[in-house]
Kinemage of the C-alpha trace (Angstrom):
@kinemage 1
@onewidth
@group {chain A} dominant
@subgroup {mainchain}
@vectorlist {calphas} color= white
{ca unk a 1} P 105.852 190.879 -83.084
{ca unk a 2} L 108.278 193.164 -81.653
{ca unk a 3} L 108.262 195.091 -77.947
{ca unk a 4} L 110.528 197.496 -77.087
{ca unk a 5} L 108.700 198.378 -74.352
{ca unk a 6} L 107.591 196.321 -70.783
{ca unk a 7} L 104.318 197.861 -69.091
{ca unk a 8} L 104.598 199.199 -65.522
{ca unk a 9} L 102.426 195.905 -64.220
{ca unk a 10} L 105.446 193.844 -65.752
{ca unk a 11} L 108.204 196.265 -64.092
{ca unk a 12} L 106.445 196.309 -60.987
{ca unk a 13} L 106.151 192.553 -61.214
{ca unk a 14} L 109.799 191.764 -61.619
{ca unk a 15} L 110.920 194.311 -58.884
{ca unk a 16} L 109.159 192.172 -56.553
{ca unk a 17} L 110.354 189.076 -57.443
{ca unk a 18} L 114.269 190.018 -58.208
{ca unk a 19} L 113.476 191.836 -54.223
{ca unk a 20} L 112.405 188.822 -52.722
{ca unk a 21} L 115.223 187.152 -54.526
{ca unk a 22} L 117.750 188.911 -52.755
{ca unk a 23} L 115.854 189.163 -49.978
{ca unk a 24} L 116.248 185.275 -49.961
{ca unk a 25} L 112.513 184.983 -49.736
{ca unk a 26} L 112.459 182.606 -52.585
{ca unk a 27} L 114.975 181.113 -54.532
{ca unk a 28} L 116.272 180.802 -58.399
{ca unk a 29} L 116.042 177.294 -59.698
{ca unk a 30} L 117.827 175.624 -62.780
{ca unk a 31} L 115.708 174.173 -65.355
{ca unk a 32} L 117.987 170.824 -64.673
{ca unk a 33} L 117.110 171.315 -60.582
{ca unk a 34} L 113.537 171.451 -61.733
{ca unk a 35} L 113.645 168.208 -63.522
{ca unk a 36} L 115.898 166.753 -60.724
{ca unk a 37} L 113.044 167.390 -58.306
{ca unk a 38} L 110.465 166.253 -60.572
{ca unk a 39} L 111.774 163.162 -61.124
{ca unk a 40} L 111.931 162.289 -57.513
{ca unk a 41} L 108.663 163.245 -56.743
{ca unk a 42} L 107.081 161.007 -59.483
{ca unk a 43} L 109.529 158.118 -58.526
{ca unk a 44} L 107.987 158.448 -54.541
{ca unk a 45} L 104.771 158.235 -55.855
{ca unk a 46} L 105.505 155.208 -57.630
């Protein structure tokens, strides 16, 4: 299946979250800074 075309609930959607990205209201995580933090939090609960 192929879209060419993203709905204005997706649009609106990623506005907000690239604008609180540079608004440094969150932050953009690596996949390997994911797992990094992951691991750490299962080896506390151990």
């Amino acid at each position: 299946m192929e879209c060419k075309e993203i709905s204005e609930d997706v649009k609106k959607e990623l506005d907000i979250r690239l604008q609180n990205l540079e608004d440094d209201i969150t932050k953009l995580y690596t996949w390997d800074e994911v797992k990094t933090y992951l691991k750490s939090i299962r080896e506390t609960k151990s």
